[in-house]
MMTF fields as JSON, N, C-alpha, C and O atoms, coordinates in Angstrom:
{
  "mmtfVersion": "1.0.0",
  "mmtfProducer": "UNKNOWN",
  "numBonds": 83,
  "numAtoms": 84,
  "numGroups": 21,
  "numChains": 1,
  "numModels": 1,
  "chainsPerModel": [1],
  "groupsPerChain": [21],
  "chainIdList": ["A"],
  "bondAtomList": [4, 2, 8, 6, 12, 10, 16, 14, 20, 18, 24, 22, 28, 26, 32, 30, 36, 34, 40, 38, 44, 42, 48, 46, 52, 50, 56, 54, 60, 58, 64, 62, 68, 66, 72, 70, 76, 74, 80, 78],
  "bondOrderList": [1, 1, 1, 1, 1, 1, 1, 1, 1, 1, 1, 1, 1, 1, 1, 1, 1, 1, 1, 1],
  "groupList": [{"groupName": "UNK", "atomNameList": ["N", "CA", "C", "O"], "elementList": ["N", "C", "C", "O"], "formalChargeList": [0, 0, 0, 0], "bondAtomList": [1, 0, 2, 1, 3, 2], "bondOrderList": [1, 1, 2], "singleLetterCode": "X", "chemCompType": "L-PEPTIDE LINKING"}],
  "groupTypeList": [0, 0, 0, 0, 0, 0, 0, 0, 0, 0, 0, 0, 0, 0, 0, 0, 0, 0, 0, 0, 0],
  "groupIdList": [1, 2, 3, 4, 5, 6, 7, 8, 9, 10, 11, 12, 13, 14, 15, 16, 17, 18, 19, 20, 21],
  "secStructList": [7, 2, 2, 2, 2, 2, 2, 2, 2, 2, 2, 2, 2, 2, 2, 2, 2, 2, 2, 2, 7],
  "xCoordList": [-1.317, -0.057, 0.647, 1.053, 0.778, 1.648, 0.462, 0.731, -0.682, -1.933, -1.211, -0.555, -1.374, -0.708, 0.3, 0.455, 1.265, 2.647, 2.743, 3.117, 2.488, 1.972, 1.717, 2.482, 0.188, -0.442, -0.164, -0.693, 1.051, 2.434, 3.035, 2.983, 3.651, 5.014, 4.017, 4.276, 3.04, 2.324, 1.896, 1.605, 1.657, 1.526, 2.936, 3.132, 3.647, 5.153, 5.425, 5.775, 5.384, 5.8, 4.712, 5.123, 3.686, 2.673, 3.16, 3.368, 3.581, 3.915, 5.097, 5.028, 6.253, 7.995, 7.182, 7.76, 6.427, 6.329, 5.304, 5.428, 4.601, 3.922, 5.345, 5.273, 6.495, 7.239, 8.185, 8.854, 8.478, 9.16, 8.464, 9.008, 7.347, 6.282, 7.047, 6.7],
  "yCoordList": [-25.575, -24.865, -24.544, -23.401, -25.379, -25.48, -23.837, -22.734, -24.62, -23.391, -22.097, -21.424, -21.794, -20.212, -19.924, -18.982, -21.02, -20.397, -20.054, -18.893, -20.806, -20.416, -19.195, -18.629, -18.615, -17.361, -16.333, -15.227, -16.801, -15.198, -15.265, -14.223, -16.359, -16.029, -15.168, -14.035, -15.923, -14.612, -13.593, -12.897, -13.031, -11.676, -11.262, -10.054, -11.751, -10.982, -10.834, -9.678, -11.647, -11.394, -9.82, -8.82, -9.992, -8.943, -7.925, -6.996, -7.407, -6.44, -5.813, -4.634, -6.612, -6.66, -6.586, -5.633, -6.994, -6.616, -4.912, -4.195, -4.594, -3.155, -2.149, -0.934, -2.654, -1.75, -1.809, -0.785, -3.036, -2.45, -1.75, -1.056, -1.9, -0.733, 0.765, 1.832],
  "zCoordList": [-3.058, -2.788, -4.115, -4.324, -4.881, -6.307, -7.318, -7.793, -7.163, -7.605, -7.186, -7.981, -5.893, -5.539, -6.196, -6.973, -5.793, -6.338, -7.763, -7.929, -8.99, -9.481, -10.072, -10.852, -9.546, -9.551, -8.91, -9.018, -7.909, -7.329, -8.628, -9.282, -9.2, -10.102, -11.462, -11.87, -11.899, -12.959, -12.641, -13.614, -11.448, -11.098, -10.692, -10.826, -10.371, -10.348, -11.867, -12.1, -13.041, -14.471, -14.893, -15.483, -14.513, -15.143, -14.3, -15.081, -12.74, -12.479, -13.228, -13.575, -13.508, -13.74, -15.446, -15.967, -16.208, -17.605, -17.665, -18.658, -16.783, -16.793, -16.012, -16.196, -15.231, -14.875, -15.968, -16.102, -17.03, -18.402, -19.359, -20.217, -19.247, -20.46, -19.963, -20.468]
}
């Protein structure tokens, strides 16, 4: 569970850092 969460919050940073590019 902790694993997923996790690997949502770094794909939410990598989406939210390619929509500031």
């Amino acid at each position: 569970m902790a694993s997923e969460k996790v690997t949502f919050e770094q794909t939410v940073q990598k989406l939210s850092e390619a929509n500031i590019s």
